[in-house]
N, CA, C and O of each residue as an XYZ file, in Angstrom:
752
protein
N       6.199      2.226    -17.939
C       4.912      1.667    -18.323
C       4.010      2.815    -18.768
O       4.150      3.788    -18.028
N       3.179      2.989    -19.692
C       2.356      3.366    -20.529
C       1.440      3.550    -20.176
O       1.046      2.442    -19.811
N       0.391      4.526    -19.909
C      -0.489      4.515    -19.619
C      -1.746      3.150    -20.127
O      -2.705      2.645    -19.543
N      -1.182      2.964    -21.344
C      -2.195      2.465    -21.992
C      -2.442      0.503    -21.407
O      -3.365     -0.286    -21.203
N      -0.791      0.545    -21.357
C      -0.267     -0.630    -20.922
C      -0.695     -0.943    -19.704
O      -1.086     -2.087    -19.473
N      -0.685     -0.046    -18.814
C      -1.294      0.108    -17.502
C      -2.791     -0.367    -17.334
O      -3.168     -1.205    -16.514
N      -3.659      0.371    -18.333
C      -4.947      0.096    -18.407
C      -5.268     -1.471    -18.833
O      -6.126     -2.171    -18.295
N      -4.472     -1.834    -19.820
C      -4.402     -3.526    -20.276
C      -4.086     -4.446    -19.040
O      -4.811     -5.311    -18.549
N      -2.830     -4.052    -18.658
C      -2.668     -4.973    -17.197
C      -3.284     -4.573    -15.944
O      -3.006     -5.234    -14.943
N      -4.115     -3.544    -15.849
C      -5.611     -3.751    -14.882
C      -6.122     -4.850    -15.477
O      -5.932     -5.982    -15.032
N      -7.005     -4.521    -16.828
C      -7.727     -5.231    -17.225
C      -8.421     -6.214    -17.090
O      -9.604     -6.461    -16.854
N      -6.708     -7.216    -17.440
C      -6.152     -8.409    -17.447
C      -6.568     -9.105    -16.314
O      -6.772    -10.315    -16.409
N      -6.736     -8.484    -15.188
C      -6.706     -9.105    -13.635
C      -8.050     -9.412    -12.969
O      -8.976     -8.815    -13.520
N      -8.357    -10.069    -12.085
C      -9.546    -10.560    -11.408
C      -9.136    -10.781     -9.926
O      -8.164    -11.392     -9.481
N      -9.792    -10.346     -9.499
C      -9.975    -10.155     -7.720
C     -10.183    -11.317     -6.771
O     -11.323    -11.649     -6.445
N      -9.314    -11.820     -6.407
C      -9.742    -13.679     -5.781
C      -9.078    -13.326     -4.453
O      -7.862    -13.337     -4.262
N      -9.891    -13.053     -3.678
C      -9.431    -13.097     -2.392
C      -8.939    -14.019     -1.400
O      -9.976    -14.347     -0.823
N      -8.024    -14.616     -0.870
C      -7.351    -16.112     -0.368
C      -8.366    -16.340      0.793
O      -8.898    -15.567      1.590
N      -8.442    -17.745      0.588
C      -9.057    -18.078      1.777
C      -8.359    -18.015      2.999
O      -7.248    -18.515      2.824
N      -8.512    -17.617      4.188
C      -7.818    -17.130      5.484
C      -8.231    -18.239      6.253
O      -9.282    -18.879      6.228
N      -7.192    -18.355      6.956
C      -6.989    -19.477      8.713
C      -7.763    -18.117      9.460
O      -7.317    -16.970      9.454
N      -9.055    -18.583     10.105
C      -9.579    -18.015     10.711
C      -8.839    -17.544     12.510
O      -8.968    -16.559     13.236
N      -8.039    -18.913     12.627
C      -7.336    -18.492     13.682
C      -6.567    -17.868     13.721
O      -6.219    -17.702     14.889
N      -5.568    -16.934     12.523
C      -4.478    -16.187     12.566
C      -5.190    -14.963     12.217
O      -6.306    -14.571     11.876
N      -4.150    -14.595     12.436
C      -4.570    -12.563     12.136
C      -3.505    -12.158     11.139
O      -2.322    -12.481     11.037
N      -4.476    -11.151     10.261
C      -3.767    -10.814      8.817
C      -4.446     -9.087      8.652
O      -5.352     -8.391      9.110
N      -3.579     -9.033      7.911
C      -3.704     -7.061      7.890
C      -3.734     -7.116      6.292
O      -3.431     -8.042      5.540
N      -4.220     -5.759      6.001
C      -4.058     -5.582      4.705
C      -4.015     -4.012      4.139
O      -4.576     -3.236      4.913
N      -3.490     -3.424      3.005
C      -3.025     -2.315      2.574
C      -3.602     -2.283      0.890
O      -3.465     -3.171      0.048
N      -4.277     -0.958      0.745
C      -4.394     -0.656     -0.133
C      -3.473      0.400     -1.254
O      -3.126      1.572     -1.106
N      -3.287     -0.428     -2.254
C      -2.331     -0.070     -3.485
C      -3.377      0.933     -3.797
O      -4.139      0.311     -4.538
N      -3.932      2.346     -3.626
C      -4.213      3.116     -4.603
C      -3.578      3.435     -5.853
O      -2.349      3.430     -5.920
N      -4.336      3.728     -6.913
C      -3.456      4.551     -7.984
C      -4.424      4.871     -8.341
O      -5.552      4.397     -8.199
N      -3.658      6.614     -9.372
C      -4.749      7.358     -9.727
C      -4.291      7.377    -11.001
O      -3.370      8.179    -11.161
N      -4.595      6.812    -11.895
C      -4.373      6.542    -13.317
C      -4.866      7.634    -14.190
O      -4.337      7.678    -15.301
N      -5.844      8.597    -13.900
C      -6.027      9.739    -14.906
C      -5.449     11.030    -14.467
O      -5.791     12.181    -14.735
N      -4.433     10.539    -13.684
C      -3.451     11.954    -13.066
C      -1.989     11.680    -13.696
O      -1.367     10.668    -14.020
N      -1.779     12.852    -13.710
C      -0.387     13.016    -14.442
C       0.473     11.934    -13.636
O       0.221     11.807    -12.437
N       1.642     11.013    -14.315
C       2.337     10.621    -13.174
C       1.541      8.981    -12.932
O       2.283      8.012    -12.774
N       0.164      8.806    -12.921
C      -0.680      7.711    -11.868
C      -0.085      7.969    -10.546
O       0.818      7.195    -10.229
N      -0.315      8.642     -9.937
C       0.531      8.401     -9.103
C      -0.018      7.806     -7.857
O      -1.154      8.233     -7.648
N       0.509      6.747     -6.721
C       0.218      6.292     -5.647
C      -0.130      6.432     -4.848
O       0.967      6.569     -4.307
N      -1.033      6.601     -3.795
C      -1.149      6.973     -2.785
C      -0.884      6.537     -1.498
O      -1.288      5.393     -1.289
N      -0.145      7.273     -0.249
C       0.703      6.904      0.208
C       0.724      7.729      1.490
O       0.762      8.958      1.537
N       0.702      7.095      2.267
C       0.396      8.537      4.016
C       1.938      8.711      4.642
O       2.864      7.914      4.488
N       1.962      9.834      5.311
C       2.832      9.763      6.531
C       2.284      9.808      7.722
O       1.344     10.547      8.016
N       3.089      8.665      8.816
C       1.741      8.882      9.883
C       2.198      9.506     10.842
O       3.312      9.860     11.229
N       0.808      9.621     11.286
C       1.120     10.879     12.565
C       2.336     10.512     13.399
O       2.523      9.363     13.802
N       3.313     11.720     13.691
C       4.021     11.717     14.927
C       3.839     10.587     16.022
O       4.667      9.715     16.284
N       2.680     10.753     16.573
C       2.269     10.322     18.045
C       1.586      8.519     17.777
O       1.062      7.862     18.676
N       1.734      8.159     16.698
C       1.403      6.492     16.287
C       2.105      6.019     17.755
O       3.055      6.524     18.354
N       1.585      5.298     17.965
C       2.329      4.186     18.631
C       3.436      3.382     18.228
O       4.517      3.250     18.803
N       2.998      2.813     17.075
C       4.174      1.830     15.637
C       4.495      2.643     14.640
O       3.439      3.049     14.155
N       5.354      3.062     14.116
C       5.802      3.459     12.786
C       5.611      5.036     12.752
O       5.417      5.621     11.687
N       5.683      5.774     14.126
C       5.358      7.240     13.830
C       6.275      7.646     12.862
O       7.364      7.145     12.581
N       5.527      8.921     12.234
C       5.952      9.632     10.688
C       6.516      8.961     10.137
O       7.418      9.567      9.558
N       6.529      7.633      9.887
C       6.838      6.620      8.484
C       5.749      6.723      7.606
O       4.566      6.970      7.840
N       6.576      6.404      6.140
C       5.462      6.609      4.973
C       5.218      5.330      4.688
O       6.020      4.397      4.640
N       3.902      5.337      4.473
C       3.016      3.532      4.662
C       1.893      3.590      3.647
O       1.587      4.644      3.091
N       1.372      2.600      3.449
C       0.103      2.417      2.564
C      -0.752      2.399      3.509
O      -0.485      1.907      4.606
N      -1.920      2.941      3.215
C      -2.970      2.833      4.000
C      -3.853      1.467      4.256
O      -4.534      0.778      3.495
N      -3.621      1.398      5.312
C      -4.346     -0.286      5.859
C      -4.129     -0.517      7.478
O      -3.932      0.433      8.235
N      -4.196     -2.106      7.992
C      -3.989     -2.487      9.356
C      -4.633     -3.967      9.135
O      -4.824     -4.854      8.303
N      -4.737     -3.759      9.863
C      -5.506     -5.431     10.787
C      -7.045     -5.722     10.440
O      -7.920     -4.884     10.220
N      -7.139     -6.912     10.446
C      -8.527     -7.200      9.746
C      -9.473     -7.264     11.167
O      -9.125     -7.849     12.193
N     -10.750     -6.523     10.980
C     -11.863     -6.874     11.805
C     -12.314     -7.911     12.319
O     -12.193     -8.917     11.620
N     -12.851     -8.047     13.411
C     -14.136     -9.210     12.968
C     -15.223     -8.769     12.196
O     -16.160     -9.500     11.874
N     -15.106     -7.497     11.871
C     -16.106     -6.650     10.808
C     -16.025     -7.543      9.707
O     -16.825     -8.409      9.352
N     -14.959     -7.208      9.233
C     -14.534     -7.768      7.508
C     -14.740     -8.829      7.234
O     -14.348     -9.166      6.116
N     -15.421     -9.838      8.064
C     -15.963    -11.130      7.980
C     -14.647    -11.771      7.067
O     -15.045    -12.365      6.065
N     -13.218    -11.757      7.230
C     -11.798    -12.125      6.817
C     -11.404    -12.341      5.714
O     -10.700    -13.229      5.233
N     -12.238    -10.869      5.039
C     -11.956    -10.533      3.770
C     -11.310     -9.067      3.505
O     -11.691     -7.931      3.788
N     -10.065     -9.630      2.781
C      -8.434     -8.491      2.917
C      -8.993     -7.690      2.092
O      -8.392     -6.618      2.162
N     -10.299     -7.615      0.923
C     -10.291     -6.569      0.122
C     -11.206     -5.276      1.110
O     -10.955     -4.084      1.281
N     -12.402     -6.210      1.651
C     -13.102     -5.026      2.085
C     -12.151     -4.691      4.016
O     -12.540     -3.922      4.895
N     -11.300     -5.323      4.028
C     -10.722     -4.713      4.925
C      -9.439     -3.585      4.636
O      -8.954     -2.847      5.494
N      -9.141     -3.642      3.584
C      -8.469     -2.537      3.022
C      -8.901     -0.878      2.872
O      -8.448      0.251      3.062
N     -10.281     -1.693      2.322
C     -11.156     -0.457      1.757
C     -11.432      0.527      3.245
O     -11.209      1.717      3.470
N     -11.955     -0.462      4.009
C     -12.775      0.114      5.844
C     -11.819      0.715      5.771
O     -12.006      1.756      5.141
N     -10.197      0.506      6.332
C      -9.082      0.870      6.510
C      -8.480      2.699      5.718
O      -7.934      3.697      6.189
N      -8.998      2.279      4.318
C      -8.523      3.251      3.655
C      -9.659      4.572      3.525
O      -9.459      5.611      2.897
N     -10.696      4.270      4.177
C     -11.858      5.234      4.270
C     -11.537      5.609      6.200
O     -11.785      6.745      6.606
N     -11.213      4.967      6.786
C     -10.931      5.503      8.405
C      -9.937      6.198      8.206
O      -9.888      7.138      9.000
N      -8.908      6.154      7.323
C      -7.531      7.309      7.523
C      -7.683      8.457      6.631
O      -7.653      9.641      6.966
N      -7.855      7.959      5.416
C      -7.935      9.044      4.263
C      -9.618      9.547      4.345
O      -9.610     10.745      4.065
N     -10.949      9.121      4.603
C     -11.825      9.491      4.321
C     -12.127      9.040      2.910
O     -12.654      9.922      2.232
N     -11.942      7.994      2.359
C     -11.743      7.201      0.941
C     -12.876      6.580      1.206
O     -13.052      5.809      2.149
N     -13.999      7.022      0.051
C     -15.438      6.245     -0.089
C     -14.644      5.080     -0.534
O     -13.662      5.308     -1.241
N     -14.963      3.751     -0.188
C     -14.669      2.694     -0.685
C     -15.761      2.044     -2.002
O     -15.684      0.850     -2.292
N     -16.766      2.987     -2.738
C     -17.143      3.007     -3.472
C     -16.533      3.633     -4.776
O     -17.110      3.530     -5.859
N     -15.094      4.421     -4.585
C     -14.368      5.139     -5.375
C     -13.493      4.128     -5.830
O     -13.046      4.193     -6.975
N     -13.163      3.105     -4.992
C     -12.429      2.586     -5.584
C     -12.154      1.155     -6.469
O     -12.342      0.101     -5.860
N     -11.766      1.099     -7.720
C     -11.974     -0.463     -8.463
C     -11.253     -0.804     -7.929
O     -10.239     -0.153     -7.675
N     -11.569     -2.443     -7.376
C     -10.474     -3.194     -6.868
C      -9.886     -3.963     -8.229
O     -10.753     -4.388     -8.992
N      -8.793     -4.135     -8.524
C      -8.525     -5.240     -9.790
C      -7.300     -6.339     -9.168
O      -6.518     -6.722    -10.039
N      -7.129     -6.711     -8.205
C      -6.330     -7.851     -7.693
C      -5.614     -7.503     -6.015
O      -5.162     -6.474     -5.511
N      -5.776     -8.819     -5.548
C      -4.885     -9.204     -4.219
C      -3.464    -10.016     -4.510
O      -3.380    -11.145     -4.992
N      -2.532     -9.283     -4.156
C      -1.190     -9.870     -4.207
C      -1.200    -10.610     -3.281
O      -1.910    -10.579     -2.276
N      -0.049    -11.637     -3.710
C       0.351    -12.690     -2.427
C       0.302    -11.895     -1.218
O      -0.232    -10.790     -1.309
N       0.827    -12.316      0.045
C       1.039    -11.557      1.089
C       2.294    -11.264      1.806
O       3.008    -12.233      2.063
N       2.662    -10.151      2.153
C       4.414    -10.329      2.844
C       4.414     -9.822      3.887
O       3.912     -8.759      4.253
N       5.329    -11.023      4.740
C       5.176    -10.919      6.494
C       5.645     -9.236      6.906
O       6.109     -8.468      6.063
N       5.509     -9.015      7.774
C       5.972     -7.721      8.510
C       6.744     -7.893      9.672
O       6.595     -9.065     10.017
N       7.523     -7.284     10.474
C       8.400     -7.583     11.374
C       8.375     -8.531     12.223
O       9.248     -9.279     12.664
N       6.996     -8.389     12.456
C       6.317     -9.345     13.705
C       5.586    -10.525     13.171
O       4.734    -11.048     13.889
N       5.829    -10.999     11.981
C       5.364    -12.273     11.344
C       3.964    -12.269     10.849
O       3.274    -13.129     10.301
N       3.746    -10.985     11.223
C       2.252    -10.509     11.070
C       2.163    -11.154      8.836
O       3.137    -11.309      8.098
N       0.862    -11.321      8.522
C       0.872    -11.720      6.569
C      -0.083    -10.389      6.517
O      -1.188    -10.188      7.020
N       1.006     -9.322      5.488
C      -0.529     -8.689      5.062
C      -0.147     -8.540      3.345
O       0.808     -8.479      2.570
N      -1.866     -8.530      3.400
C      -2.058     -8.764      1.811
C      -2.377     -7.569      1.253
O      -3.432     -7.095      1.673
N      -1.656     -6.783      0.241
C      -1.666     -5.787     -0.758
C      -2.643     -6.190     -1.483
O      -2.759     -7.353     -1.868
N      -3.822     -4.823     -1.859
C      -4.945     -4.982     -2.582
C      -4.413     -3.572     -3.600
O      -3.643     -2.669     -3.272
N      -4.849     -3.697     -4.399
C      -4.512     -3.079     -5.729
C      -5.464     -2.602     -6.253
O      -6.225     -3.373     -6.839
N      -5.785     -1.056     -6.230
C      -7.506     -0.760     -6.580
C      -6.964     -0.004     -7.547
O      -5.950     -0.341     -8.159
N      -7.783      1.373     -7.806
C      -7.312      2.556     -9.114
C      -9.285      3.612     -8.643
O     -10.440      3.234     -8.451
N      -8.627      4.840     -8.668
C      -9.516      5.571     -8.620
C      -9.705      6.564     -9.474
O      -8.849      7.448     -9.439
N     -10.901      6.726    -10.515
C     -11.242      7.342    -11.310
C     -10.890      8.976    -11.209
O     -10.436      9.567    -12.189
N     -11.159      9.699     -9.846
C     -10.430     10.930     -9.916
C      -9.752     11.309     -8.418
O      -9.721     10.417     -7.570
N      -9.451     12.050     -8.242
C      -8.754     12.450     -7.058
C      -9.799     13.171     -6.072
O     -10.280     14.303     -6.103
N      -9.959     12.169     -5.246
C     -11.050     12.535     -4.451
C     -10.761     13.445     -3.337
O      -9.539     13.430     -3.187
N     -11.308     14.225     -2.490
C     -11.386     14.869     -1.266
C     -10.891     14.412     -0.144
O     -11.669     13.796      0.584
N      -9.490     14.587      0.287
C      -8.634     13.888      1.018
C      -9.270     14.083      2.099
O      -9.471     15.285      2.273
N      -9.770     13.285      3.088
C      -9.984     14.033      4.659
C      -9.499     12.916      5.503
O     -10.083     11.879      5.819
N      -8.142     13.401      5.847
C      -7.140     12.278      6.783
C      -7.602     12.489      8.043
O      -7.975     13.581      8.472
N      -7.581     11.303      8.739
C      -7.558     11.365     10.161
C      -6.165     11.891     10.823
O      -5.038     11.432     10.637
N      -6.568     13.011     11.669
C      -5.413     13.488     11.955
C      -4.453     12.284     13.529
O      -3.231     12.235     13.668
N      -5.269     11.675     14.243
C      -4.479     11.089     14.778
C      -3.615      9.863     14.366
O      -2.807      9.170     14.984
N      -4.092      9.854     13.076
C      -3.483      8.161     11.984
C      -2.206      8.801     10.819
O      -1.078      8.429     10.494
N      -3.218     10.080     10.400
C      -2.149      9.963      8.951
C      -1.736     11.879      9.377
O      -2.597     12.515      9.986
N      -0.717     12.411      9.072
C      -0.356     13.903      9.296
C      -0.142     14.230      7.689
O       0.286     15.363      7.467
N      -0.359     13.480      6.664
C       0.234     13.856      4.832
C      -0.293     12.537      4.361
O      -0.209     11.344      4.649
N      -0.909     13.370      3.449
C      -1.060     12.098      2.519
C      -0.197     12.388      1.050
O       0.122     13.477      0.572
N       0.008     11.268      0.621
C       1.691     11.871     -0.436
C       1.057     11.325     -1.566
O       0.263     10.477     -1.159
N       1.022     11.431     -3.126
C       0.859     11.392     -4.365
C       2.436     10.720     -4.793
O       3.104     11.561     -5.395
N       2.925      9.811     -4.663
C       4.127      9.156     -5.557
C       3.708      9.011     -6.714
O       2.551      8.638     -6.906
N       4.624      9.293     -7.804
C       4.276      8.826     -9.450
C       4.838      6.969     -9.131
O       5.726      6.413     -8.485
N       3.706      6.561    -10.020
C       4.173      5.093     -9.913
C       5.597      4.781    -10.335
O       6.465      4.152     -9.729
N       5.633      5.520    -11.814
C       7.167      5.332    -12.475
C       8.172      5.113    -11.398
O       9.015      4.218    -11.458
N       8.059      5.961    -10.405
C       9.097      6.103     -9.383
C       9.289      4.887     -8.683
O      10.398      4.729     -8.173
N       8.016      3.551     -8.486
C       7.983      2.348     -7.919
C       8.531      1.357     -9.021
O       9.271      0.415     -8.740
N       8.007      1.717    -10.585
C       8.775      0.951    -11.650
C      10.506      0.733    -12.110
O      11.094      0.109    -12.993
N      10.824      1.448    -11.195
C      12.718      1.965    -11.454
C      12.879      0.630    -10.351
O      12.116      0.447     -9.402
N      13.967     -0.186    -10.682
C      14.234     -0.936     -9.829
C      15.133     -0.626     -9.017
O      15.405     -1.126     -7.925
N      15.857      0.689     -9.880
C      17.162      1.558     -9.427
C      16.970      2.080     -7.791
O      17.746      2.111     -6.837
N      15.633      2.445     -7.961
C      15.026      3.571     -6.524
C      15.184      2.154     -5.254
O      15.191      2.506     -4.074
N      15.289      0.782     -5.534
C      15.067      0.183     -4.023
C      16.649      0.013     -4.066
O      17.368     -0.162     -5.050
N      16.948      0.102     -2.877
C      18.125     -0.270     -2.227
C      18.341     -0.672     -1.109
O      17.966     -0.058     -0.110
N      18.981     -1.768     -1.076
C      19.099     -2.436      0.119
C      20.343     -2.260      0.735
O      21.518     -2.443      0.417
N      19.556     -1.728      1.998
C      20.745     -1.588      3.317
C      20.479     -2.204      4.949
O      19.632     -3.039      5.266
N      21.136     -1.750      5.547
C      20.835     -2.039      7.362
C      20.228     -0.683      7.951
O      20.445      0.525      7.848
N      19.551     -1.338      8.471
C      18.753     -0.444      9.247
C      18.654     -0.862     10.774
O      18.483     -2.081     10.783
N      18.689     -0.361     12.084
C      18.175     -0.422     13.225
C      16.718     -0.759     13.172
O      16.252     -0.355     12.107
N      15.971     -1.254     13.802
C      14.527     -1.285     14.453
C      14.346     -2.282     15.494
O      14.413     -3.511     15.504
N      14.102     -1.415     16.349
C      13.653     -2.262     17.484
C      14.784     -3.026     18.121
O      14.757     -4.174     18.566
N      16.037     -1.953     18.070
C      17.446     -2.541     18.741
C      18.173     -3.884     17.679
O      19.305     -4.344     17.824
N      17.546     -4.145     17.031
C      18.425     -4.886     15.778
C      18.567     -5.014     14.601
O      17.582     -5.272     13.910
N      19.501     -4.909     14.182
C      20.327     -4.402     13.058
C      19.239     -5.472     11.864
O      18.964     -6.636     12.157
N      18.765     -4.831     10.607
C      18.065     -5.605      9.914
C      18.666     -5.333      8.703
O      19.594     -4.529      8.789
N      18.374     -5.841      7.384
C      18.730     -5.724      6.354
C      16.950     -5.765      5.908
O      15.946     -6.420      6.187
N      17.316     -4.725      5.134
C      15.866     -3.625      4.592
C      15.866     -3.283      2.826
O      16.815     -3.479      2.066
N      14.675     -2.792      2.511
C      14.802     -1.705      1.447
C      14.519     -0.604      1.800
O      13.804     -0.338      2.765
N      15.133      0.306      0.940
C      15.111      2.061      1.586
C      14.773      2.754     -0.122
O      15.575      2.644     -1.049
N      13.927      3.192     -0.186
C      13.618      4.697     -1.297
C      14.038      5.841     -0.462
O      13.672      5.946      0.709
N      14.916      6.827     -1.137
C      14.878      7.874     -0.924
C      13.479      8.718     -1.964
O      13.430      8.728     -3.194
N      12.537      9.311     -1.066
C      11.935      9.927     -2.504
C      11.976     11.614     -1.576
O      11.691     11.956     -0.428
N      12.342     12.120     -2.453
C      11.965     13.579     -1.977
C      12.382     13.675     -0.915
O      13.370     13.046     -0.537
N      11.514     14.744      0.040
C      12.424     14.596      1.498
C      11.915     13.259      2.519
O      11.723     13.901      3.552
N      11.734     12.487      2.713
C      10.621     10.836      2.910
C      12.022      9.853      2.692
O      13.104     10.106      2.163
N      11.557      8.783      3.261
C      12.284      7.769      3.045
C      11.293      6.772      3.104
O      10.565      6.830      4.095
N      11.113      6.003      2.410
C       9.898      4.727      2.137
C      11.229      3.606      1.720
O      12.154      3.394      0.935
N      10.291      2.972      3.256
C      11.206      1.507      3.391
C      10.742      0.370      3.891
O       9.540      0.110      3.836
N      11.666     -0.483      4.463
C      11.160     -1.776      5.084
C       9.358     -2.644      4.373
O       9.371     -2.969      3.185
N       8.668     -2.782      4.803
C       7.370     -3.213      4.287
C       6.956     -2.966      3.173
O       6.871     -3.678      2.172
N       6.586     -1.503      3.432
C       6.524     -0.371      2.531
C       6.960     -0.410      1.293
O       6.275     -0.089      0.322
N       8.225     -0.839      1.244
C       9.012     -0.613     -0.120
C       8.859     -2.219     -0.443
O       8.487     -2.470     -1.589
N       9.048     -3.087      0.236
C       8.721     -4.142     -0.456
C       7.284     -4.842     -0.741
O       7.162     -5.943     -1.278
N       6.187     -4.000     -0.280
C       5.021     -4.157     -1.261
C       5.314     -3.463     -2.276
O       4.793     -4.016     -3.246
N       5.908     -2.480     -2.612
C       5.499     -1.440     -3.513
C       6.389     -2.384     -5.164
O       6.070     -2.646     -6.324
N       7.840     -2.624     -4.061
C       8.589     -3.883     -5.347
C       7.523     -5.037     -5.720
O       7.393     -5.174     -6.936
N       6.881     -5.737     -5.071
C       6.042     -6.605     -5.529
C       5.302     -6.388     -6.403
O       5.274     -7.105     -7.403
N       4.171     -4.876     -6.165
C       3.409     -4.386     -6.875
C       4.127     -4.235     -8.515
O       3.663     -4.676     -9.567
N       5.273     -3.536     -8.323
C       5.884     -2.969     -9.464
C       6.509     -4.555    -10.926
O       6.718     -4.460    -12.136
N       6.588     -5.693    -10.035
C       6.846     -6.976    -10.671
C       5.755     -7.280    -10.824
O       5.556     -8.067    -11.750
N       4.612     -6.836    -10.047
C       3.291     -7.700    -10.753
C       3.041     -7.464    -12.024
O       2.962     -8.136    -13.052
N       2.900     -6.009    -11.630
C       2.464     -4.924    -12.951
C       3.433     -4.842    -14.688
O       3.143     -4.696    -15.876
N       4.571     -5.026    -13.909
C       5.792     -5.650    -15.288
C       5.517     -6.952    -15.531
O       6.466     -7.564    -16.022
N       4.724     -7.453    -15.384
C       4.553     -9.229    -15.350
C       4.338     -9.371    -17.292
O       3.648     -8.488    -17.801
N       4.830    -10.265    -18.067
C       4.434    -10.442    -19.070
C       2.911    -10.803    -19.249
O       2.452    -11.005    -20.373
């Protein structure tokens, strides 16, 4: 995809946030991209060692919605992505909410899809994120890069997606927002 093409299918898009069952609980993750960087490339954490869930897995930055966020997945992305990275949530255009895809625990979280004008001043929380990683999107556009295998978690054997990128492995959730993202964005 093209830079230019890229900029058209932002464009194209409008921000409609789903109405939420107030009684369930829903998380949400922000799709950064940095579109005037070589690459666009994604933004993408490893988290700290000492997490409780998912230590040093590479994840999108997000979680669980507030009662802050009054049970809205965009500005709960944003809170989210300014508590780990230090991300003014004024940096970032939002241009669409993807459907939502369950997580191990049946948990729905909804991928928000922003783009930030330049590469801002990373300041990670060190007990959340230990790296914050720059993926070139191209690398999410290859359909080649997902592969599906078995994986262990949590004592049972699952069938997953796995990226190898670099020395990292981006999988399970992870990789299948990032496939979603990458079919949105190829969408005619």
């Amino acid at each position: 995809m093209m830079p230019e093409q890229l900029r058209t299918r932002l464009a194209s898009l409008s921000v409609q946030p789903p109405p939420l069952e107030k009684e369930d609980q829903h998380a949400a993750v922000l799709v950064a991209l940095l579109p005037e960087q070589p690459g666009c490339p994604v933004v993408l954490t490893r988290r700290a060692a000492k997490m409780r869930h998912h230590a040093g897995e590479i994840s999108l930055p997000g979680g669980l919605l507030d009662p802050g966020d009054n049970y809205d997945v965009v500005q709960a992305a944003l809170r989210e992505a300014h508590e780990e990275l230090g991300l003014s949530p004024a940096a970032v255009a939002v241009h669409s909410v993807l459907p939502p895809l369950q997580n191990s625990r049946g948990l729905h979280v909804f991928p928000v899809l922003g783009t930030l004008d330049k590469r801002p001043r990373w300041r990670p929380q060190p007990a959340e994120v230990s790296e914050i990683l720059e993926v070139p999107l191209s690398f999410f556009l290859s359909e080649d890069h997902y592969l599906p295998r078995h994986r262990y978690y949590r004592g049972t054997l699952r069938d997953t997606l796995v990226m190898e990128y670099e020395d990292g492995t981006i999988w399970g959730l992870t990789a299948r927002i990032m496939r979603s993202v990458s079919q949105f964005l190829q969408q005619p």
